[in-house]
C-alpha positions in Angstrom: 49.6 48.2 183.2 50.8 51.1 181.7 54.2 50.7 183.4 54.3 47.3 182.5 53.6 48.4 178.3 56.6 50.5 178.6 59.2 48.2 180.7 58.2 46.2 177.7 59.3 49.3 174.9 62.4 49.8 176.8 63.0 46.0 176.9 62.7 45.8 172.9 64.7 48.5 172.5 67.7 46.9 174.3 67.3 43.9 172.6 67.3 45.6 169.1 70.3 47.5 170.6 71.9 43.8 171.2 71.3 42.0 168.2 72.2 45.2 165.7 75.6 45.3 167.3 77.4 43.3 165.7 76.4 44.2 162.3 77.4 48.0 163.5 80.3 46.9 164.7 81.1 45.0 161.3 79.7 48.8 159.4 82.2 50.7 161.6 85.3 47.9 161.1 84.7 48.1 157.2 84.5 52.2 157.5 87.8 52.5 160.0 89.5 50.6 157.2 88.1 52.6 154.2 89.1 56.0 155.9 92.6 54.4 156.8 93.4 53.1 153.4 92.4 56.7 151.9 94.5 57.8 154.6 97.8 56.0 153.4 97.6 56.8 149.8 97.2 59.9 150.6 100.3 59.6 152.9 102.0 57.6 149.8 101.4 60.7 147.7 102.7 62.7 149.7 105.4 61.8 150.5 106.3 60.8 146.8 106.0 64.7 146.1 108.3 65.9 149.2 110.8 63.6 148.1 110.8 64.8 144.4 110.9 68.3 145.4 112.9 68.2 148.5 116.6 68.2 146.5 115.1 71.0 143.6 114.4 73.0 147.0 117.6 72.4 148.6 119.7 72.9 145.0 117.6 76.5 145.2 118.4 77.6 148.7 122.0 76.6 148.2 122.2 78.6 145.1 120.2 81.8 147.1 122.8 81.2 150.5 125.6 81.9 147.8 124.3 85.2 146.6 124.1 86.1 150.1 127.9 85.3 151.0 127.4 81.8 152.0 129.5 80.2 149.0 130.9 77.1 150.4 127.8 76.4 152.7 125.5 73.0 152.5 121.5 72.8 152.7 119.6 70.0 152.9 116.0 69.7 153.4 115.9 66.0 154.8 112.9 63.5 155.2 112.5 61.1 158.2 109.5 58.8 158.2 107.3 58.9 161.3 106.1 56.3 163.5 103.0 57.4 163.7 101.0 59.4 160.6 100.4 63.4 161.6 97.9 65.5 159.6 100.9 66.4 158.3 102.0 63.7 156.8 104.0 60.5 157.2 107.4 62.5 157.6 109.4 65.2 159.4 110.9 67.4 157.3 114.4 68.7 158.9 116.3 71.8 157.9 120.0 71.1 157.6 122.3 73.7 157.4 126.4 73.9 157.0 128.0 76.8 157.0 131.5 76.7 156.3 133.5 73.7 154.2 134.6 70.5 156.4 131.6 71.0 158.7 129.1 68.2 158.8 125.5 69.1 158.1 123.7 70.0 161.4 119.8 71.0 162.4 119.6 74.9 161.4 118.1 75.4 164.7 121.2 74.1 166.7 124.2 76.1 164.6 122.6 79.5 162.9 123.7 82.7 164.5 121.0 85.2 164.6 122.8 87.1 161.5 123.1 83.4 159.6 119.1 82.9 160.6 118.4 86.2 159.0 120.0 85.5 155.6 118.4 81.9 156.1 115.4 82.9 156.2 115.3 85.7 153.3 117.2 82.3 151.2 114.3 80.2 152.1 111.2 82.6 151.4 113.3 83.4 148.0 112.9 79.8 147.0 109.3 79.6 148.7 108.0 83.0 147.6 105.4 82.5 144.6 104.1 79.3 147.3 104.0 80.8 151.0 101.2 82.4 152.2 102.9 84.4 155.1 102.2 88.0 154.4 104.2 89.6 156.5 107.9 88.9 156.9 110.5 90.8 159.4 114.1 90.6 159.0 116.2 92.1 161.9 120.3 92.0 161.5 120.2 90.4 158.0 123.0 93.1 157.2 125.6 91.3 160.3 128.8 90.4 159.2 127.9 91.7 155.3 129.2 94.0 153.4 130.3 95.2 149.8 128.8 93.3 147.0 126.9 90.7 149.4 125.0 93.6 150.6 123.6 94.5 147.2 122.7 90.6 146.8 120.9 91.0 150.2 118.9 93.6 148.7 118.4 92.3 145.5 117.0 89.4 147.0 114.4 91.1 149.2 113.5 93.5 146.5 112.7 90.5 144.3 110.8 89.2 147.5 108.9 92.4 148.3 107.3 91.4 144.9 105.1 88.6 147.0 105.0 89.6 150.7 105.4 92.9 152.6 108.6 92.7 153.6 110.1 94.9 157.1 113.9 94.9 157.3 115.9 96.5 160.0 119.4 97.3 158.3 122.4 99.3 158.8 123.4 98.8 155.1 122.7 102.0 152.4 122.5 99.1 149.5 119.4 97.2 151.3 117.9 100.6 152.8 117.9 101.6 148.9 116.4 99.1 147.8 113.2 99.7 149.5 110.2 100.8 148.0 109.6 103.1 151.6 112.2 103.8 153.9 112.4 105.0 157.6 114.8 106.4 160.1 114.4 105.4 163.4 115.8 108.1 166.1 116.0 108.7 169.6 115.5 111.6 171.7 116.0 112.1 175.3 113.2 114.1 176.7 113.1 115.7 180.7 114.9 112.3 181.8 112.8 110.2 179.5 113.9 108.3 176.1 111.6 108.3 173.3 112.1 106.6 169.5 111.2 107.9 166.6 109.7 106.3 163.4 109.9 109.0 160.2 109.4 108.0 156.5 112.6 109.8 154.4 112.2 110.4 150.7 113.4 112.3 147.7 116.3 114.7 148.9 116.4 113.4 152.6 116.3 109.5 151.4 119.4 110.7 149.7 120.7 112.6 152.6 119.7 109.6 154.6 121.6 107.0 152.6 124.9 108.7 151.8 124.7 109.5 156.2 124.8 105.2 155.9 127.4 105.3 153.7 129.7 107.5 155.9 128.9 110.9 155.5 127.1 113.5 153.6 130.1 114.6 151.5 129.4 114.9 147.4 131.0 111.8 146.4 128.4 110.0 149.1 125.7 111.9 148.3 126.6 110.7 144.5 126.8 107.6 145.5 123.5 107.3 146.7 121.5 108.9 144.1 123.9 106.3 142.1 122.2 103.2 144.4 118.7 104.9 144.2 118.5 104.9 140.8 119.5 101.2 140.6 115.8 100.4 142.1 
């Protein structure tokens, strides 16, 4: 009997089971399409922001790329509307970069040189710097193919960026190494066979020493010269 009592539990059960489905499959149809159109004007809001802001961006990083010796270079940050939405949105957002006149706009990722990337980048977290999160940021060979009064935008700008992130920059340049709040020479030694580098923080008189050995020698006009750029911090 017993058996029987709960064959018949079971039996109710599965019938409740039956007969509440399609109401919960109504619930879950009305909740998909809730959560979806919550979804899309979300999407729609978006995306009405990323197009607003993506020309005042690209005006900016154009303006930064000419400090930094790209004068006649084109940026674009373009949108593309997915097929399908992403948590990220309801677009791709494409870096276009162009770096000498007559050349058509092309993904950064298929034309920068590693020296162009370098100056792209410190262009980009310039415009991006009181909004990015990224706390750290390295920039190795920023200083290729620069020189003269490009070099003291390049540090200008990553001075004005150390404001908002740590900043670590490998350079070659006495304008950029002066411009840092800390700055270290990096040496090598050859020991019984073996190679070992060397990482030692320089300041006051061997900063000085340090930058006028970048700028050629350690001769008085040098050394004048960089107490001249160290003062300009």
């Amino acid at each position: 009997i017993a058996e029987v009592i709960e064959f018949g539990r079971r039996a109710a059960e599965r019938m409740q089971k039956i007969e509440g489905r399609d109401a919960e499959l109504e619930r879950l149809t009305k909740e998909i399409e809730k959560v979806r159109g919550q979804m899309n004007r979300a999407g729609d809001a978006l995306r009405k922001l990323r197009a607003k802001a993506a020309p005042k961006l690209s005006e900016t990083i154009r303006k930064n790329l000419a400090d930094l010796g790209f004068r006649q270079s084109e940026f674009e940050a373009k949108l593309s509307a997915l097929d399908e939405p992403r948590a990220s949105g309801f677009d791709s957002v494409e870096l276009l970069f162009s770096p000498n006149p007559g050349e058509p706009l092309k993904p950064l990722r298929a034309i920068a040189s590693s020296g162009e990337i370098s100056r792209l980048m410190l262009a980009i977290k310039s415009a991006l710097a009181a909004h990015d999160a990224i706390p750290l940021l390295v920039f190795d060979e920023i200083d290729t193919n620069v020189g003269g009064e490009i070099a003291h935008a390049v540090g200008a700008k990553m001075q004005t960026l150390g404001r908002e992130h740590q900043l670590i920059c490998i350079t070659h340049l006495a304008p950029v190494a002066a411009a840092a709040s800390s700055h270290f020479v990096v040496t090598k030694d050859v020991v019984r066979g073996r190679t070992f580098s060397n990482l030692q923080e320089v300041a006051g008189k061997a900063r000085r020493e340090e930058i006028a050995r970048m700028l050629g020698g350690k001769s008085e006009s040098a050394l004048q010269l960089a107490a001249s750029l160290l003062k300009e911090k």
